[in-house]
C-alpha positions in Angstrom: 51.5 -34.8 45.1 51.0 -31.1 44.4 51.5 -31.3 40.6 49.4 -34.5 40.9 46.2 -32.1 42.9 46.7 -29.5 40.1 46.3 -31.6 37.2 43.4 -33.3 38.4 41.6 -30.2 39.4 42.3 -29.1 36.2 40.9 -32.3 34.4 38.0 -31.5 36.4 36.8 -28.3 36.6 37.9 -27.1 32.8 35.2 -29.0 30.9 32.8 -28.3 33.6 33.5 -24.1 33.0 33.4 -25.1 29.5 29.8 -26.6 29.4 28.7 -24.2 31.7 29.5 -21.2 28.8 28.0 -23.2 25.8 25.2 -25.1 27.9 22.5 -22.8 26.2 23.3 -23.6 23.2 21.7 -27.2 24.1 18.3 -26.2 23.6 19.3 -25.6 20.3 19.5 -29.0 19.3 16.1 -29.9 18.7 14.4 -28.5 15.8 11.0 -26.2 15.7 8.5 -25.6 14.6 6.6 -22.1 12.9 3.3 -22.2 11.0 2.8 -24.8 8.7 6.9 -25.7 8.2 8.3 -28.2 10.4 11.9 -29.7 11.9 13.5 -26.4 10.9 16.9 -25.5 12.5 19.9 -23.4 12.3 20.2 -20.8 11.2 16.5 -20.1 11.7 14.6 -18.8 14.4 11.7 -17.4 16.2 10.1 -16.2 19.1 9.5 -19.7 20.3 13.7 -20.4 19.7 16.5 -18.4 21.3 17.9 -15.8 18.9 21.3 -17.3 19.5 20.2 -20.6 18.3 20.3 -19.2 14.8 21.5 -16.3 12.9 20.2 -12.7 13.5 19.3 -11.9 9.4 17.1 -15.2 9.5 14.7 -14.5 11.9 11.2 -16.1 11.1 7.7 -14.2 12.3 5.3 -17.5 13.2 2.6 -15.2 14.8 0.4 -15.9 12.1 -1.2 -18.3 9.8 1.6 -16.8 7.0 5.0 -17.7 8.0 7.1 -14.3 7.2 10.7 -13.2 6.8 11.8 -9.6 7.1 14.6 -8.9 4.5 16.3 -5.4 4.1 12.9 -3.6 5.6 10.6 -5.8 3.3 8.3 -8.5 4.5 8.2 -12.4 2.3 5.8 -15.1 3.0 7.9 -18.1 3.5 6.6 -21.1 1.7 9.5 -23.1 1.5 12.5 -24.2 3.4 15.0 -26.8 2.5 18.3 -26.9 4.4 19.6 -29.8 2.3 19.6 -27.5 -1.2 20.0 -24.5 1.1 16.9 -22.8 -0.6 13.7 -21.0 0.6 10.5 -20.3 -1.7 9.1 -16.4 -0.5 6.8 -14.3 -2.0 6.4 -10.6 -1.3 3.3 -9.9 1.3 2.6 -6.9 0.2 1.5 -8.1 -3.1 -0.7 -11.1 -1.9 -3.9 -11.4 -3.4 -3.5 -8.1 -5.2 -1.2 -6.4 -7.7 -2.1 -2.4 -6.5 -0.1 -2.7 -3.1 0.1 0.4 -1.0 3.6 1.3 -1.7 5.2 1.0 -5.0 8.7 -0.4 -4.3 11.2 -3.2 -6.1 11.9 -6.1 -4.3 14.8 -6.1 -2.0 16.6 -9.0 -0.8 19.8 -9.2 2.3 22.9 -10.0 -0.9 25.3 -10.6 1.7 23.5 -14.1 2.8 20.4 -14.2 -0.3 20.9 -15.0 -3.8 18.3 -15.2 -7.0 18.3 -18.6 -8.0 18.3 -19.2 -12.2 14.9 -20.2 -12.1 13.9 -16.9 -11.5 12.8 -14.3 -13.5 11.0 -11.0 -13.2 7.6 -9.6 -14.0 7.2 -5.8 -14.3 4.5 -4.0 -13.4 3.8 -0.2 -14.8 1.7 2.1 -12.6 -0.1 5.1 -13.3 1.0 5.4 -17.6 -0.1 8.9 -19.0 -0.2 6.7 -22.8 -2.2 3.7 -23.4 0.0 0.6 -24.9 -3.1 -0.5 -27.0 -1.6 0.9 -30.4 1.6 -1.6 -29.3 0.4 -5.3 -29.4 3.7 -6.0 -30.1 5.2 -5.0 -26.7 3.0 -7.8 -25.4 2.1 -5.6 -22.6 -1.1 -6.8 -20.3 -3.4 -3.7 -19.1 -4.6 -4.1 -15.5 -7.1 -1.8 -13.0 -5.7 -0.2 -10.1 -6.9 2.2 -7.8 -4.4 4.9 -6.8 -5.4 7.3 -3.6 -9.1 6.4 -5.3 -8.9 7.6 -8.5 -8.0 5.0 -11.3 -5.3 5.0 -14.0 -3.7 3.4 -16.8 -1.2 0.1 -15.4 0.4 -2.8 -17.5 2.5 -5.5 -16.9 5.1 -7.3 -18.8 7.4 -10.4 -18.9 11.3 -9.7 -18.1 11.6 -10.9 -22.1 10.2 -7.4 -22.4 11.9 -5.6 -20.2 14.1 -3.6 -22.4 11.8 -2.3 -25.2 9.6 -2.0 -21.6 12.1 0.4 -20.4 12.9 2.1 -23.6 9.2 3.0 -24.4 7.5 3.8 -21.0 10.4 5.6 -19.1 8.7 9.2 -18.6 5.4 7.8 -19.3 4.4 5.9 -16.1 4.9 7.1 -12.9 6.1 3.9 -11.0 7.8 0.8 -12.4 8.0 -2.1 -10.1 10.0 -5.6 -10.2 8.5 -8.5 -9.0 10.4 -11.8 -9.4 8.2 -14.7 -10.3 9.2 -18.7 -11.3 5.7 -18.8 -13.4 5.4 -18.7 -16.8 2.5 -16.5 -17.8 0.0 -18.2 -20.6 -0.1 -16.0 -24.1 -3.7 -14.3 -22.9 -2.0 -13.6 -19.7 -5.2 -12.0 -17.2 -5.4 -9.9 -13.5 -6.0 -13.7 -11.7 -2.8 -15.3 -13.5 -0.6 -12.0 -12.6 -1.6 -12.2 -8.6 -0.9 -16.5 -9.0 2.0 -15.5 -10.6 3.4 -13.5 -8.1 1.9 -15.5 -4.9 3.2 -18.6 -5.8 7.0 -17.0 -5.2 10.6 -17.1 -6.3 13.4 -19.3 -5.0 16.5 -17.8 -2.9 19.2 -19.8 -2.2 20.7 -18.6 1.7 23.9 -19.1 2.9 24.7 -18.6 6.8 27.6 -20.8 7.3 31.1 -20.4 7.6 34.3 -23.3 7.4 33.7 -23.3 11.5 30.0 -24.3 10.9 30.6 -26.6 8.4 33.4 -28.6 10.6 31.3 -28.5 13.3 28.1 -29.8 11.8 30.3 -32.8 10.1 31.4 -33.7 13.7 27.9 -33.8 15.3 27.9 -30.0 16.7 26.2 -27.3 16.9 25.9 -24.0 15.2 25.0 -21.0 17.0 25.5 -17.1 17.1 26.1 -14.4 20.0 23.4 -12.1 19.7 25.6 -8.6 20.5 28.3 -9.6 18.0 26.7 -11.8 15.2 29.7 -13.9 14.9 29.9 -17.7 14.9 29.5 -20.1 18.3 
């Protein structure tokens, strides 16, 4: 009778303790919603999700009309997520709507979960040149006006097809050299108006935040989650 008691207290109480350490994760199951994206899940998140419903390097800004991602210390505009392909379109914010941002930096991304896609490809912008290309049509550089600290100097911008004679000519003769991946292909009289399009309609990054545990879970009808103090998988 003993053995009997035990057993069933057992068959009893262990799933209960068990639900009660993963109930939270329950609110996870229903997808959210940030900006103008909708029914996103795992392993994204936001203010209006529980950090632990997603994982910690995909956290999602929604206080704004521009959806935003924060990758190594640089801020996208998301405008695209699709869990099936495992992609998201960004495109840098400190470069919308203008080509003379306030820092001259390349664009960073998080390698250990981010990934260029082969569609991408890279436009580089020159800032602040000492020698004008103009004597070069055959570097198919594009001039462009930028303000620096208020005075105004001498930028261009090229296609990645140029990057090497790029490189080879203008290193020591402009000041900053920044890359900007793009997906657009830029029409032969390429102008100010195409380079900003260029640039604000994004690049692709393929994301991966799963592990075999996530996978086998998801296949059975789980849930994936993360603790918040360890980053490891729930």
């Amino acid at each position: 009778t003993l053995s009997l008691m035990i057993v069933t207290i057992t068959l009893i109480h262990f799933p209960t303790s068990l639900l009660a350490d993963n109930e939270r994760y329950l609110t996870c199951e229903a997808p959210f919603n940030c900006s103008n994206l909708v029914n996103l899940s795992y392993p994204f998140w936001a203010s209006n999700r529980p950090n632990y419903c997603g994982h910690p390097s995909f956290q999602l800004d929604c206080s704004s009309n521009v959806l935003q991602i924060n990758l190594t210390t640089m801020n996208y505009s998301v405008l695209e997520i699709n869990n099936s392909s495992r992609t998201l379109k960004v495109a840098r914010t400190d470069y919308l709507d203008t080509i003379c941002p306030a820092a001259f930096v390349n664009t960073t991304i998080d390698n250990n979960f981010f990934s260029y896609t082969s569609g991408d490809t890279n436009l580089t912008l020159y800032y602040d040149c000492r020698t004008p290309l103009a004597a070069f049509p055959h570097l198919a550089f594009y001039q462009f006006n930028c303000s620096i600290n208020g005075t105004n100097f001498i930028n261009y911008y090229t296609q990645v097809s140029e990057a090497f004679l790029a490189f080879s000519y203008l290193t020591g003769a402009c000041k900053y050299r920044v890359n900007v991946p793009v997906q657009t292909d830029f029409p032969t009289a390429a102008t100010n108006d195409a380079a900003i399009a260029a640039i604000d309609s994004g690049f692709m990054l393929g994301w991966n935040a799963t592990n075999s545990q996530c996978d086998t879970c998801l296949k059975a009808g789980g849930l994936c989650g993360s603790d918040p103090t360890t980053s490891t998988f729930c």
